[in-house]
C-alpha positions in Angstrom: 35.7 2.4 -44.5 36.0 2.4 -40.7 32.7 3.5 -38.9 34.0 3.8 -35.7 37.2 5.6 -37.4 35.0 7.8 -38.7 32.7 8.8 -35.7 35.7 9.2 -33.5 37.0 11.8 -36.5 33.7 13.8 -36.2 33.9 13.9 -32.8 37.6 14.9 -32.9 37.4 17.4 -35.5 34.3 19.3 -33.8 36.2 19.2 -30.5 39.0 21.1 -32.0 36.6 23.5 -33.6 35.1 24.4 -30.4 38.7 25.0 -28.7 39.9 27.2 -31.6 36.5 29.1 -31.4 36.9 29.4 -27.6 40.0 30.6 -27.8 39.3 33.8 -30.2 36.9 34.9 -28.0 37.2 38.7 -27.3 35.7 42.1 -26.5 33.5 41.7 -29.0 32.0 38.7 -26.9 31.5 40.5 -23.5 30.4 43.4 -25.9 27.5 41.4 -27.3 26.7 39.8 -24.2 25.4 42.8 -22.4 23.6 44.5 -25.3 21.6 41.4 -25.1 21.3 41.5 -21.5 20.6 44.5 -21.5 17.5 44.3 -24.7 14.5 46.6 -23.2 12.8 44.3 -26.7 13.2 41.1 -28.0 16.0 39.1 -29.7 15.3 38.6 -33.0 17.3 35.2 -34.7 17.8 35.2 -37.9 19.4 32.9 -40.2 19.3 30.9 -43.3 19.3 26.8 -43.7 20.9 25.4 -41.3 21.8 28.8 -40.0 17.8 29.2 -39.5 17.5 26.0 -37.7 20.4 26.1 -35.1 19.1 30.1 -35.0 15.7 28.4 -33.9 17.3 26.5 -31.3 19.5 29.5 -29.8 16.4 31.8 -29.7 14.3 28.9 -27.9 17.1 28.7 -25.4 17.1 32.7 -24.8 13.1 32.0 -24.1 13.6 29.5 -21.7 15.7 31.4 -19.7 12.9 34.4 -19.4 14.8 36.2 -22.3 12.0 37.4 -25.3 13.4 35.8 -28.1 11.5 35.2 -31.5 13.0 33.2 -34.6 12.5 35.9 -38.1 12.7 33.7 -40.9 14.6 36.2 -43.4 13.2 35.3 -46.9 10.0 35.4 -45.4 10.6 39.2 -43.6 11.5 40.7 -47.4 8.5 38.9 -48.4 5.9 40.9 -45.8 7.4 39.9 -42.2 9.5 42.6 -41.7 7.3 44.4 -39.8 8.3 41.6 -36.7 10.6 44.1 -36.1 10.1 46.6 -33.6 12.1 49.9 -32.1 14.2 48.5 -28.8 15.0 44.7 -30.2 18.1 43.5 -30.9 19.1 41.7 -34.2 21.3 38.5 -33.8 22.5 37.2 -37.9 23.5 34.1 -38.4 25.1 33.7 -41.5 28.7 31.1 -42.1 29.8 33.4 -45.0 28.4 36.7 -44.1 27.2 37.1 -47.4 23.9 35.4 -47.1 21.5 37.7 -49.6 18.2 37.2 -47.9 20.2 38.8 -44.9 21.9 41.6 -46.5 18.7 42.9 -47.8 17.4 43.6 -44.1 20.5 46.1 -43.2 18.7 49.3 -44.4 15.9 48.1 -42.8 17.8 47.3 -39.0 20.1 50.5 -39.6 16.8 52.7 -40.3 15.2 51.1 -36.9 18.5 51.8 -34.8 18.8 48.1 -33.7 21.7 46.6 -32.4 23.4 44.0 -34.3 25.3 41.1 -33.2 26.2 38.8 -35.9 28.0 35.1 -35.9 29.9 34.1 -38.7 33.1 33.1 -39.4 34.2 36.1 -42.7 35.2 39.0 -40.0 35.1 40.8 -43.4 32.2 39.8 -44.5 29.4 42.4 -45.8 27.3 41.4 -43.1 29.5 41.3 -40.4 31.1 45.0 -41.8 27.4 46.4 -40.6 27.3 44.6 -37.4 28.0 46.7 -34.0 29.5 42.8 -32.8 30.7 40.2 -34.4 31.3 36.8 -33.1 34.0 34.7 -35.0 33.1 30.9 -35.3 35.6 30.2 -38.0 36.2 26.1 -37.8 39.8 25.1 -39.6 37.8 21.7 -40.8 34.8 20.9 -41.1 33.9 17.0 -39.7 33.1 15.6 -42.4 35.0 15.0 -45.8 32.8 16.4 -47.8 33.7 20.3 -47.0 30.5 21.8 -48.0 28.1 19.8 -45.6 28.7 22.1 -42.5 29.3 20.1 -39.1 32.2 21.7 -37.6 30.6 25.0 -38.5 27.2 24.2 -37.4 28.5 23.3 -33.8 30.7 26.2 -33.2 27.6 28.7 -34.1 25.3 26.9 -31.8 27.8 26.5 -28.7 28.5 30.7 -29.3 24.5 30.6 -29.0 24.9 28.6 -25.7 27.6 31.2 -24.2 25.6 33.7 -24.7 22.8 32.3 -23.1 25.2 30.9 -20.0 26.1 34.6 -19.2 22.4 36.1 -19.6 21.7 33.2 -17.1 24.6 34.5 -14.9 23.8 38.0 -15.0 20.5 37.7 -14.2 20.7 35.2 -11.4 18.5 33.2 -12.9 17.7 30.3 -11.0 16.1 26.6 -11.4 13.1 27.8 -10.0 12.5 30.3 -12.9 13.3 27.9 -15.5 10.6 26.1 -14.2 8.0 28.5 -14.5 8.7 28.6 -18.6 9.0 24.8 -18.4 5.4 24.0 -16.4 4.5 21.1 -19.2 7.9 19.4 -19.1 8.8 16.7 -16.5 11.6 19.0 -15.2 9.7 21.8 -15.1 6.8 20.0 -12.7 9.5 18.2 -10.4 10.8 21.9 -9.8 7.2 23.1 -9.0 5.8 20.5 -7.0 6.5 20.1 -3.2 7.4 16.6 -1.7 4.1 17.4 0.3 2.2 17.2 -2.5 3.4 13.8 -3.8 4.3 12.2 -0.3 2.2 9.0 1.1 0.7 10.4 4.3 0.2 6.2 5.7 3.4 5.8 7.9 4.5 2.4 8.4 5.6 3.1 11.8 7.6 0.7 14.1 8.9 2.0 17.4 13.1 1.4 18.4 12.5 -2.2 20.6 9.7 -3.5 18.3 10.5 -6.8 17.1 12.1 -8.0 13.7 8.2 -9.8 13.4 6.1 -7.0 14.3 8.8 -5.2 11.8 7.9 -7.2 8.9 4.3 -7.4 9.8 4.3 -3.4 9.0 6.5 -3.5 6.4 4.1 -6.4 4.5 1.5 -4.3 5.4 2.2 -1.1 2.9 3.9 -0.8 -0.5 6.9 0.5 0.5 9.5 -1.6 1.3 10.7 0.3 4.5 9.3 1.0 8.1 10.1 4.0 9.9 11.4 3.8 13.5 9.4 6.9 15.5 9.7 7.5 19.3 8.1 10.4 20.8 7.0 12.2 17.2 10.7 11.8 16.9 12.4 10.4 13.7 15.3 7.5 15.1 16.2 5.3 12.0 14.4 3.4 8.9 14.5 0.1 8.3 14.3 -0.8 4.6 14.2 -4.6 2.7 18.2 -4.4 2.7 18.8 -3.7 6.0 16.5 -7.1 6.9 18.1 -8.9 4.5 21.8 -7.4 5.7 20.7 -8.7 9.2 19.8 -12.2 8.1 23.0 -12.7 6.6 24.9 -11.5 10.1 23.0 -14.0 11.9 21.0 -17.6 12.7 17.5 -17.9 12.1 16.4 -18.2 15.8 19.0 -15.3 16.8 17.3 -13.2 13.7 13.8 -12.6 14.7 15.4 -11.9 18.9 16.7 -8.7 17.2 14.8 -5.3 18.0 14.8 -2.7 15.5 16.8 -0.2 17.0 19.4 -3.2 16.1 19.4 -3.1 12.6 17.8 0.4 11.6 19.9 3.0 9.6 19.8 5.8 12.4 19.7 9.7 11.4 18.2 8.7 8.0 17.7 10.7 5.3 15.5 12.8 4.5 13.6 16.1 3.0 11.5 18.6 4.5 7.7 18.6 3.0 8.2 22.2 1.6 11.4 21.1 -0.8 11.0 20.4 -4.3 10.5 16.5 -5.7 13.3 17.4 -7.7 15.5 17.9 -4.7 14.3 14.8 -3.0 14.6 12.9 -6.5 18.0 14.2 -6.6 18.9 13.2 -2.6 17.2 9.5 -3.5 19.6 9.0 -6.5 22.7 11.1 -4.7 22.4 7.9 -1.9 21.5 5.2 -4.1 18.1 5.0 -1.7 14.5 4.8 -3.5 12.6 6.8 -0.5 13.1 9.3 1.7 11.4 10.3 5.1 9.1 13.5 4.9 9.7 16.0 7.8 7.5 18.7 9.4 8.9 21.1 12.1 11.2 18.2 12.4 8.8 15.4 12.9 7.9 12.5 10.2 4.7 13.5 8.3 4.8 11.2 5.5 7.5 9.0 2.6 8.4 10.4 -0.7 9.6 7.2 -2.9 11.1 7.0 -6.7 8.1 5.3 -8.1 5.7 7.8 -7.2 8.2 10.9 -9.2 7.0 10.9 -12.8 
Protein backbone atom coordinates (compact mmCIF):
# COMPACT_ATOMS: atom_id res chain seq x y z
CA UNK A 1 0.00 0.00 0.00
CA UNK A 2 0.97 3.48 -1.08
CA UNK A 3 -0.30 6.29 1.46
CA UNK A 4 0.35 9.06 -0.53
CA UNK A 5 -1.14 6.96 -3.66
CA UNK A 6 -3.96 6.70 -1.79
CA UNK A 7 -4.61 10.23 -0.48
CA UNK A 8 -4.00 11.70 -3.87
CA UNK A 9 -6.87 8.97 -5.10
CA UNK A 10 -9.34 10.45 -2.49
CA UNK A 11 -8.65 13.65 -3.36
CA UNK A 12 -8.99 12.76 -7.13
CA UNK A 13 -11.99 10.84 -6.99
CA UNK A 14 -13.93 13.52 -4.81
CA UNK A 15 -12.74 16.16 -7.22
CA UNK A 16 -14.42 14.42 -10.07
CA UNK A 17 -17.56 13.87 -8.00
CA UNK A 18 -17.93 17.50 -7.44
CA UNK A 19 -17.48 18.32 -11.35
CA UNK A 20 -20.06 15.64 -12.36
CA UNK A 21 -22.38 17.00 -9.59
CA UNK A 22 -21.72 20.58 -10.81
CA UNK A 23 -22.34 19.88 -14.06
CA UNK A 24 -26.09 18.36 -13.59
CA UNK A 25 -27.10 21.26 -12.00
CA UNK A 26 -30.55 22.53 -13.33
CA UNK A 27 -33.82 24.19 -12.81
CA UNK A 28 -34.46 22.36 -10.15
CA UNK A 29 -31.33 24.16 -8.42
CA UNK A 30 -32.43 27.80 -9.14
CA UNK A 31 -35.93 26.35 -8.20
CA UNK A 32 -34.81 25.35 -4.73
CA UNK A 33 -32.71 28.24 -4.29
CA UNK A 34 -35.43 30.78 -4.05
CA UNK A 35 -38.07 28.83 -2.16
CA UNK A 36 -35.44 28.97 0.46
CA UNK A 37 -34.75 32.44 -0.07
CA UNK A 38 -37.78 33.17 -0.06
CA UNK A 39 -38.89 30.89 3.52
CA UNK A 40 -41.24 33.50 5.56
CA UNK A 41 -40.16 30.13 8.45
CA UNK A 42 -37.37 28.23 9.05
CA UNK A 43 -35.28 25.54 7.27
CA UNK A 44 -35.67 22.51 8.68
CA UNK A 45 -32.46 19.79 7.87
CA UNK A 46 -33.12 16.68 8.10
CA UNK A 47 -31.11 13.60 7.62
CA UNK A 48 -29.91 10.35 8.74
CA UNK A 49 -26.12 9.21 9.79
CA UNK A 50 -23.93 10.86 8.15
CA UNK A 51 -26.74 12.43 6.18
CA UNK A 52 -27.77 14.08 9.81
CA UNK A 53 -24.27 15.19 10.48
CA UNK A 54 -23.27 17.02 7.12
CA UNK A 55 -27.29 18.15 7.46
CA UNK A 56 -26.05 19.72 10.84
CA UNK A 57 -23.33 21.48 9.23
CA UNK A 58 -25.47 22.88 6.11
CA UNK A 59 -28.20 24.18 8.52
CA UNK A 60 -25.46 25.90 10.86
CA UNK A 61 -24.12 27.50 7.66
CA UNK A 62 -27.87 28.85 6.67
CA UNK A 63 -27.74 30.36 10.49
CA UNK A 64 -24.70 32.12 10.10
CA UNK A 65 -25.72 33.84 7.22
CA UNK A 66 -29.04 35.37 9.11
CA UNK A 67 -31.09 32.43 7.53
CA UNK A 68 -33.38 30.47 10.50
CA UNK A 69 -32.27 27.15 10.17
CA UNK A 70 -32.81 24.26 12.74
CA UNK A 71 -31.29 20.56 12.42
CA UNK A 72 -34.78 17.89 13.06
CA UNK A 73 -33.23 14.79 13.90
CA UNK A 74 -35.92 12.36 12.07
CA UNK A 75 -36.10 9.22 14.33
CA UNK A 76 -36.41 11.47 17.08
CA UNK A 77 -39.56 13.76 15.20
CA UNK A 78 -41.66 10.11 14.81
CA UNK A 79 -40.71 9.67 18.32
CA UNK A 80 -42.56 13.17 19.76
CA UNK A 81 -40.48 15.96 17.83
CA UNK A 82 -42.55 16.39 15.12
CA UNK A 83 -44.20 19.13 16.42
CA UNK A 84 -40.73 21.29 15.45
CA UNK A 85 -42.49 21.70 12.60
CA UNK A 86 -44.41 24.63 11.92
CA UNK A 87 -46.84 26.19 8.91
CA UNK A 88 -44.42 28.61 6.61
CA UNK A 89 -40.91 26.29 6.97
CA UNK A 90 -39.44 24.70 4.48
CA UNK A 91 -38.21 20.93 4.62
CA UNK A 92 -34.66 20.23 3.16
CA UNK A 93 -34.20 15.80 3.23
CA UNK A 94 -31.14 14.52 3.05
CA UNK A 95 -31.15 11.06 2.23
CA UNK A 96 -28.12 9.12 -0.45
CA UNK A 97 -30.83 6.57 -1.44
CA UNK A 98 -33.99 8.37 -0.98
CA UNK A 99 -35.33 5.54 0.68
CA UNK A 100 -34.32 6.40 4.16
CA UNK A 101 -37.50 5.00 6.39
CA UNK A 102 -37.24 7.37 9.35
CA UNK A 103 -37.67 10.03 6.45
CA UNK A 104 -40.40 8.55 4.54
CA UNK A 105 -42.55 8.35 7.55
CA UNK A 106 -42.57 12.32 7.84
CA UNK A 107 -44.21 12.85 4.16
CA UNK A 108 -47.88 12.72 5.38
CA UNK A 109 -46.89 14.79 7.92
CA UNK A 110 -44.98 17.72 5.55
CA UNK A 111 -47.69 17.18 2.76
CA UNK A 112 -50.61 17.71 5.58
CA UNK A 113 -48.57 21.12 6.74
CA UNK A 114 -48.15 22.38 2.94
CA UNK A 115 -44.31 22.70 3.29
CA UNK A 116 -42.06 22.93 0.66
CA UNK A 117 -39.66 20.23 0.07
CA UNK A 118 -36.29 20.28 -1.34
CA UNK A 119 -34.53 17.08 -1.13
CA UNK A 120 -30.66 16.00 -1.99
CA UNK A 121 -30.08 12.62 -3.00
CA UNK A 122 -28.67 10.99 -5.66
CA UNK A 123 -32.05 8.12 -6.74
CA UNK A 124 -34.08 10.93 -8.93
CA UNK A 125 -36.53 8.03 -8.51
CA UNK A 126 -36.35 7.55 -5.30
CA UNK A 127 -39.71 7.52 -3.00
CA UNK A 128 -38.49 10.45 -1.30
CA UNK A 129 -37.42 12.42 -3.94
CA UNK A 130 -40.99 11.31 -5.95
CA UNK A 131 -42.64 13.63 -3.07
CA UNK A 132 -40.29 16.44 -3.23
CA UNK A 133 -41.40 19.86 -5.04
CA UNK A 134 -37.05 19.92 -5.78
CA UNK A 135 -34.70 17.62 -6.03
CA UNK A 136 -31.07 18.12 -6.07
CA UNK A 137 -29.01 15.26 -7.74
CA UNK A 138 -25.59 14.46 -5.98
CA UNK A 139 -25.07 11.20 -7.65
CA UNK A 140 -21.01 10.46 -7.32
CA UNK A 141 -19.82 7.73 -10.11
CA UNK A 142 -17.25 6.45 -7.23
CA UNK A 143 -17.10 6.81 -4.14
CA UNK A 144 -13.15 7.61 -2.63
CA UNK A 145 -12.60 4.98 -1.03
CA UNK A 146 -12.44 1.15 -1.96
CA UNK A 147 -14.63 0.10 0.22
CA UNK A 148 -18.05 1.37 -1.68
CA UNK A 149 -20.30 1.41 1.23
CA UNK A 150 -18.24 3.95 3.43
CA UNK A 151 -19.60 7.21 1.70
CA UNK A 152 -16.83 9.88 0.95
CA UNK A 153 -17.52 10.94 -2.53
CA UNK A 154 -21.20 11.00 -1.62
CA UNK A 155 -20.80 12.76 1.59
CA UNK A 156 -18.86 15.71 -0.13
CA UNK A 157 -21.12 16.23 -3.10
CA UNK A 158 -24.29 16.62 -0.48
CA UNK A 159 -22.42 19.08 1.57
CA UNK A 160 -20.90 21.29 -1.28
CA UNK A 161 -24.91 21.33 -2.84
CA UNK A 162 -25.48 22.57 0.91
CA UNK A 163 -22.69 25.25 0.37
CA UNK A 164 -24.37 26.52 -3.10
CA UNK A 165 -27.26 26.99 -1.68
CA UNK A 166 -26.05 28.94 1.00
CA UNK A 167 -23.51 31.05 -1.66
CA UNK A 168 -26.74 32.26 -3.51
CA UNK A 169 -28.94 33.07 -0.23
CA UNK A 170 -25.74 35.10 0.57
CA UNK A 171 -25.95 36.65 -2.96
CA UNK A 172 -29.43 37.40 -3.00
CA UNK A 173 -29.64 38.94 0.02
CA UNK A 174 -26.51 41.10 -0.16
CA UNK A 175 -25.40 39.87 2.75
CA UNK A 176 -22.32 41.32 3.77
CA UNK A 177 -19.13 40.73 6.17
CA UNK A 178 -20.53 43.06 8.45
CA UNK A 179 -23.64 40.89 9.15
CA UNK A 180 -21.86 37.80 9.46
CA UNK A 181 -20.35 39.32 12.19
CA UNK A 182 -23.13 40.14 14.11
CA UNK A 183 -24.03 36.07 14.27
CA UNK A 184 -20.32 35.49 14.89
CA UNK A 185 -19.78 38.19 18.04
CA UNK A 186 -17.77 35.22 20.17
CA UNK A 187 -15.56 34.17 17.30
CA UNK A 188 -12.11 35.92 16.47
CA UNK A 189 -13.53 36.92 13.04
CA UNK A 190 -16.54 37.97 14.20
CA UNK A 191 -14.85 40.61 16.90
CA UNK A 192 -12.11 41.83 14.18
CA UNK A 193 -15.23 42.78 11.99
CA UNK A 194 -16.83 44.61 14.99
CA UNK A 195 -14.21 46.41 16.50
CA UNK A 196 -12.79 49.78 15.11
CA UNK A 197 -8.99 50.36 14.75
CA UNK A 198 -9.84 53.18 17.38
CA UNK A 199 -10.69 50.98 19.73
CA UNK A 200 -7.43 48.85 19.64
CA UNK A 201 -4.97 51.69 18.45
CA UNK A 202 -1.98 52.95 20.93
CA UNK A 203 -2.88 56.64 21.35
CA UNK A 204 1.36 57.30 22.48
CA UNK A 205 2.88 58.48 19.06
CA UNK A 206 6.35 58.12 18.76
CA UNK A 207 6.75 61.25 16.79
CA UNK A 208 9.88 62.46 14.97
CA UNK A 209 9.65 65.55 12.75
CA UNK A 210 11.25 65.34 8.69
CA UNK A 211 15.00 66.96 9.67
CA UNK A 212 15.28 65.20 13.07
CA UNK A 213 18.27 63.24 13.31
CA UNK A 214 18.90 59.37 12.76
CA UNK A 215 19.89 59.79 16.92
CA UNK A 216 17.05 61.64 18.12
CA UNK A 217 15.21 58.98 15.68
CA UNK A 218 16.30 56.09 17.60
CA UNK A 219 16.07 57.73 20.90
CA UNK A 220 12.11 57.73 20.12
CA UNK A 221 11.93 54.72 18.56
CA UNK A 222 13.83 52.98 21.95
CA UNK A 223 11.56 54.87 23.74
CA UNK A 224 8.13 52.89 22.89
CA UNK A 225 7.36 49.26 21.84
CA UNK A 226 6.87 49.71 18.49
CA UNK A 227 9.55 49.44 16.33
CA UNK A 228 8.65 52.50 14.08
CA UNK A 229 8.56 56.44 14.57
CA UNK A 230 6.27 58.45 12.74
CA UNK A 231 7.47 61.52 10.76
CA UNK A 232 4.60 64.49 11.49
CA UNK A 233 4.95 68.13 10.33
CA UNK A 234 2.22 70.43 10.93
CA UNK A 235 -0.50 67.65 12.24
CA UNK A 236 0.43 66.31 8.88
CA UNK A 237 1.37 62.60 8.30
CA UNK A 238 4.99 62.67 5.86
CA UNK A 239 6.61 59.18 6.18
CA UNK A 240 7.36 56.27 9.00
CA UNK A 241 10.38 55.12 9.75
CA UNK A 242 10.40 51.44 10.91
CA UNK A 243 13.54 49.02 12.32
CA UNK A 244 14.12 48.01 8.43
CA UNK A 245 14.28 51.20 6.99
CA UNK A 246 17.31 52.00 9.76
CA UNK A 247 18.76 48.99 9.17
CA UNK A 248 18.34 49.51 5.07
CA UNK A 249 20.12 52.84 5.72
CA UNK A 250 23.10 51.43 7.62
CA UNK A 251 23.83 49.05 4.99
CA UNK A 252 23.84 52.17 2.17
CA UNK A 253 26.21 53.93 4.19
CA UNK A 254 29.52 54.50 6.75
CA UNK A 255 29.08 54.76 10.24
CA UNK A 256 29.95 58.51 10.65
CA UNK A 257 27.87 59.36 7.20
CA UNK A 258 24.87 57.20 9.02
CA UNK A 259 23.90 59.11 12.00
CA UNK A 260 24.48 62.84 9.52
CA UNK A 261 21.22 61.52 7.87
CA UNK A 262 17.85 63.25 8.69
CA UNK A 263 14.73 61.36 8.62
CA UNK A 264 13.08 62.74 5.81
CA UNK A 265 16.21 60.69 4.28
CA UNK A 266 15.37 57.40 4.95
CA UNK A 267 11.49 57.46 5.86
CA UNK A 268 8.89 55.56 3.72
CA UNK A 269 6.80 58.67 2.51
CA UNK A 270 2.90 58.50 1.95
CA UNK A 271 2.74 55.45 4.36
CA UNK A 272 0.20 53.31 4.90
CA UNK A 273 -2.41 53.52 6.73
CA UNK A 274 -6.28 53.13 8.05
CA UNK A 275 -8.75 55.53 9.14
CA UNK A 276 -9.75 55.09 13.02
CA UNK A 277 -13.39 54.24 12.12
CA UNK A 278 -12.29 51.04 9.77
CA UNK A 279 -12.56 47.67 11.00
CA UNK A 280 -9.24 45.76 12.69
CA UNK A 281 -10.05 43.31 10.23
CA UNK A 282 -9.40 45.73 7.37
CA UNK A 283 -6.25 47.03 8.95
CA UNK A 284 -5.16 43.35 9.78
CA UNK A 285 -5.84 42.55 6.25
CA UNK A 286 -3.81 45.99 4.80
CA UNK A 287 -0.76 44.89 7.48
CA UNK A 288 -0.52 41.33 5.88
CA UNK A 289 -1.58 42.65 2.17
CA UNK A 290 2.01 44.83 2.57
CA UNK A 291 3.98 42.52 4.46
CA UNK A 292 4.07 45.59 7.26
CA UNK A 293 3.22 44.76 11.14
CA UNK A 294 1.62 48.40 11.79
CA UNK A 295 -0.16 50.87 10.30
CA UNK A 296 -0.67 54.70 11.03
CA UNK A 297 -4.17 55.62 12.55
CA UNK A 298 -5.76 58.64 10.75
CA UNK A 299 -8.41 61.25 11.88
CA UNK A 300 -9.84 63.92 9.51
CA UNK A 301 -6.61 63.15 7.92
CA UNK A 302 -4.23 63.70 10.66
CA UNK A 303 -2.19 60.76 12.82
CA UNK A 304 -4.25 59.98 16.01
CA UNK A 305 -2.65 56.89 16.97
CA UNK A 306 -0.69 53.08 15.57
CA UNK A 307 -2.60 49.87 15.03
CA UNK A 308 0.19 46.93 15.09
CA UNK A 309 -0.21 42.91 14.52
CA UNK A 310 0.57 42.06 18.09
CA UNK A 311 -2.09 43.98 19.57
CA UNK A 312 -5.02 42.03 16.88
CA UNK A 313 -6.06 38.88 18.73
Amino acid sequence: MNILETAKRVFLVEKEALQGVCNRLDSNFEGAALRLYTCSGRIVVCGMGKSGLIGKKIAATFASIGRPAIFMHPSEAIHGDLGMLMPGDCFLSISNSGETDELLQLIPHINRLLLPHICICAVKNSTLAKHADFVLDIAVENEASTLPAVPMASAIATLAMGHALAAVMIELSGFRQEDFALYHPGGSLGRKILTKTAELMTKELPVILPNSNLREVISVMSKGVLGLALCIENKELKGIITDGDLRRALEKSCDSEFFQLNADAIMTKNPKSVNSSQSVLEAEELMNQYKISALAVLENGQAVGVIAKHMIR
